[in-house]
N, C-alpha and C positions, 0 to 999 in steps of 0.2 A: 234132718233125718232123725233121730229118732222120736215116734210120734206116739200117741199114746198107749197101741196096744204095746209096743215097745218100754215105754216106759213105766208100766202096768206089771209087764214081765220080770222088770229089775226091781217094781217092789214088791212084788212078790217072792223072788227069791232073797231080799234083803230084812223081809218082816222075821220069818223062824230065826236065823242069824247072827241075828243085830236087837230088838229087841229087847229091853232086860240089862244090856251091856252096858259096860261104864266107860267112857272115854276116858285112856288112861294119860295120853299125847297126843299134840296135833303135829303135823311132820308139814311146816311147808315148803315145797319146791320150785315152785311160783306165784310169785305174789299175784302174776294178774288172772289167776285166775280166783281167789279173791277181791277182785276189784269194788266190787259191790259189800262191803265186807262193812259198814259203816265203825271207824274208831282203827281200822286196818288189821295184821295180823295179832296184833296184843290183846284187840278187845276176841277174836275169833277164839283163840287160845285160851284167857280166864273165862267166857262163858261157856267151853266145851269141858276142857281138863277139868276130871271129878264129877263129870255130869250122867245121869242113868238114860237111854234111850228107852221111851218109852212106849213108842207106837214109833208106825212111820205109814203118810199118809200120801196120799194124792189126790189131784184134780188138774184136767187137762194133763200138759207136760211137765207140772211142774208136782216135785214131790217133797217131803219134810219127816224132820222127825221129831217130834214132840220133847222134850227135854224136863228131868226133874232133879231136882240137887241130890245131895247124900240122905236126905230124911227119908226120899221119896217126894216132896212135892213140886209141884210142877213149875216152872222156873219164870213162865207166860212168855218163853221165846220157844222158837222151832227152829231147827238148824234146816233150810230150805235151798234145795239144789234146781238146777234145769240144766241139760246135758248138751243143749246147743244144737249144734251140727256134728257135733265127732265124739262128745263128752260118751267116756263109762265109766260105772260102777262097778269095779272089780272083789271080789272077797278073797282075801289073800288066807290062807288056812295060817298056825306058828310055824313058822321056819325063815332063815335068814335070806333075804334076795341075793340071788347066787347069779353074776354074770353068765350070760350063754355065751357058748366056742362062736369066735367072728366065723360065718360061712364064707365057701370060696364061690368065685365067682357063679360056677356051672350049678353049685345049689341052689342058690336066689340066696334073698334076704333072711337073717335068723331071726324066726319069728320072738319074737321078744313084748310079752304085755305089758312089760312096764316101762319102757322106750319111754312114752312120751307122759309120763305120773309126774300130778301136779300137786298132789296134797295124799296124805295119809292121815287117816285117822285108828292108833291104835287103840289096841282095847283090849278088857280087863282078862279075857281069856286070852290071850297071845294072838287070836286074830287080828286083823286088818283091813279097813276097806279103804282103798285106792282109786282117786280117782284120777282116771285118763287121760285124754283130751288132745289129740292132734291138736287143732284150731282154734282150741282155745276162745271157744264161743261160747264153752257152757262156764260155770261155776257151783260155789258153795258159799252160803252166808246163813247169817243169821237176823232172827226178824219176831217182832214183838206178834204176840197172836192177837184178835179180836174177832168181834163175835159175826159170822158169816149174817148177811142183810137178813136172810129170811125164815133165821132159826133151825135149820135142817143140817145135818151131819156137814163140814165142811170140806168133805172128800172122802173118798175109796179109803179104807182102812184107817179114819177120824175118829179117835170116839165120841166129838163130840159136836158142837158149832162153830169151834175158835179157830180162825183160820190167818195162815202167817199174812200180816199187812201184805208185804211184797206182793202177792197172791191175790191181793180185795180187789184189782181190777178185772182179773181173768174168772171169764164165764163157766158155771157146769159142762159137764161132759155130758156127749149120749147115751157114757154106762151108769152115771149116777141118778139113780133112783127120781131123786129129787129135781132134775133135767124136765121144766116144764114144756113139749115140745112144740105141743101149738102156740105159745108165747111166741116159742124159737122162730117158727113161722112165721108169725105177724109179721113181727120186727124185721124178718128178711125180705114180706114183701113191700113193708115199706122205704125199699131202698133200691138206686136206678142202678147200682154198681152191679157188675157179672158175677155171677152165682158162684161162681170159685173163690172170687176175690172176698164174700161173702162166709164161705166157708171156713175159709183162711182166716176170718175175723177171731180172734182169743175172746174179745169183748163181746160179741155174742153167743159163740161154740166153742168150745176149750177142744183141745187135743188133737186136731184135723190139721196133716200137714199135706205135701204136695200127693205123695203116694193116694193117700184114703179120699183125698178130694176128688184126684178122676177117676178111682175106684167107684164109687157110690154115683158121678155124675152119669158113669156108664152105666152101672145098676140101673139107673132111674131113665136114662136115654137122654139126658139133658145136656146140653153141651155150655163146653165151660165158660160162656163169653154171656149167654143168654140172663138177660136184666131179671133182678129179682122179684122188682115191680110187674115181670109180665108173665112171672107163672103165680097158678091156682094154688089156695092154703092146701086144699088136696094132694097137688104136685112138691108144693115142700115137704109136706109131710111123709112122701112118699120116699124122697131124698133123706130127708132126716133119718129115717127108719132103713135106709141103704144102705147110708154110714154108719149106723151101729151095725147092724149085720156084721156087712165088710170088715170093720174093726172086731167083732168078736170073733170074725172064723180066722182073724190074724192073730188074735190073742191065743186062741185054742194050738197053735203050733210055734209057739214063741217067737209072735210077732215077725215082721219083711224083714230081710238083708240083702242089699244090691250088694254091697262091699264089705269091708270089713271092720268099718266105722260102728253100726252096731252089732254089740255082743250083748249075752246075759250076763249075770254077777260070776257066773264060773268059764265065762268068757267064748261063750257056744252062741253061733250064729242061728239067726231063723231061718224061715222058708222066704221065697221070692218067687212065689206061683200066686201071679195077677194078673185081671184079662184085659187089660189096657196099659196100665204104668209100666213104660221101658218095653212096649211091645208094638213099637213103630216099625211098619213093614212086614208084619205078620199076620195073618188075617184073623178078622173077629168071629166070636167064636160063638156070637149068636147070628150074622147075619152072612158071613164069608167076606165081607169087604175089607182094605187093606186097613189096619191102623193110622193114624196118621199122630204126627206131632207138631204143633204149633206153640211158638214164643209169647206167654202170656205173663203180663206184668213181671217180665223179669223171670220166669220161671219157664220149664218146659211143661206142657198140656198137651196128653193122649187122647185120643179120643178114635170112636168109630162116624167117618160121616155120614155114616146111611142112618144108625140109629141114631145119630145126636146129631140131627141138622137144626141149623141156624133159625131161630123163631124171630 
């Protein structure tokens, strides 16, 4: 879960903030969420501690922040996160973490955002950003930069080409500029696998996770099992341009929230008004027939089958 217009919205709130700031300490909590950390917490620590952030960037789900020493110049590592399944970005304003009153039973649970805080990163002005993570699927590392294959900005808020190695496999998004679409096309239909599974692909489309996949399949009427090789570059295209929609009227109100896994940096949930994901047994809202959901590679898949029948 959280997928790109989601993770769009956390660096957006994270650019005015962070920005400019000096990593003054690194606080870790747990190592594994580190794991990817090459040289472990030591090398994480001297290449953070004393360092200016200088941008912070994205592409697909994955986001960074550019790093330059005390002079000002730029370090050629990115400190590069991905939030997983549960991972957030928290911004802590100065003040001390102050235990909440245990609640009794008839209240529920005390909501508490820093329960499950796996890393802090202080900074020069008394703020703090926290990072989360129930399940500990996401992380934070760091990663030498190099120059994006095709010379074009290497993400959403990049100044420039150089994009964190870590990152060199995963493909453009559909909000970035430089997202060649009918290329996108080709390549999808020269491939026999089902269009979701296709979607799902990092290596061909960045940012598209289960939500925005049967979002845009409905958009487009396509259902989610139908081979790539048997629809029209017209028809992907059509899709292509569904998913971006879909993901920009999600970004326009800070991104889906089914649960409470994602928040923004000030820990505020999104909307969850979609007309197929997690709306199994309610009727479709272009044709009246019932939702339905089906088990696809391991994942659940919405769909309507009047509009998206089996090609």
């Amino acid at each position: 879960m959280p997928e790109l217009p989601e993770v769009e919205v956390v660096r957006r709130g994270l650019e005015p903030r962070t920005v400019g700031r000096i990593v003054e300490s690194v606080e870790i909590l747990d190592a594994r969420i580190i794991r990817r950390q090459a040289g472990g917490a030591d090398r994480l620590r001297g290449a953070l501690t004393g360092t200016r952030l200088t941008a912070v960037a994205r592409r697909g789900k994955f986001l960074w922040w550019r790093l330059a020493d005390e002079d000002g110049q730029d370090t050629g590592e990115a400190l590069i996160g991905h939030l997983g399944m549960s991972g957030q970005l928290r911004l802590r304003d100065p003040a001390p973490i102050v235990a909440l009153p245990v609640a009794t039973p008839s209240e529920g649970p005390a909501p508490d955002p820093l329960r499950h805080r796996r890393l802090t990163l202080h900074l020069d002005d008394g703020a703090a950003i926290d990072l989360v993570d129930q399940r500990l699927f996401g992380g934070l590392w760091t990663s030498p930069l190099a120059p994006a294959r095709d010379g074009a900005l290497a993400g959403q808020g990049s100044p420039d080409s150089l994009l964190p190695a870590s990152a060199a496999g995963i493909a453009r998004d559909l909000l970035d500029p430089a997202a060649d679409l009918s290329a996108i096309a080709r390549t999808i239909r020269s491939r026999r696998a089902g269009i979701k599974s296709l979607l799902l692909a990092q290596d061909l489309v960045s940012g598209i996770g289960n939500i925005y996949a049967d979002e845009a399949l409905w958009a487009a009427r396509i259902r989610f099992d139908t081979p790539g090789a048997r629809l029209s570059q017209r028809k992907v295209l059509e899709l292509l341009r569904a998913a971006r929609e879909v993901m920009e009227r999600a970004l326009e109100v800070g991104g889906t929230s089914f649960d409470a896994l994602y928040v923004n940096v000030e820990g505020r949930s999104g909307s969850n008004h979609t007309d197929v994901y997690a709306r199994h047994g309610t009727l479709c809202s272009r044709c009246g027939a019932t939702i339905v959901r089906e088990k696809y590679m391991g994942r659940s898949s919405h769909f309507c089958p009047v509009c998206q029948q089996k090609r």
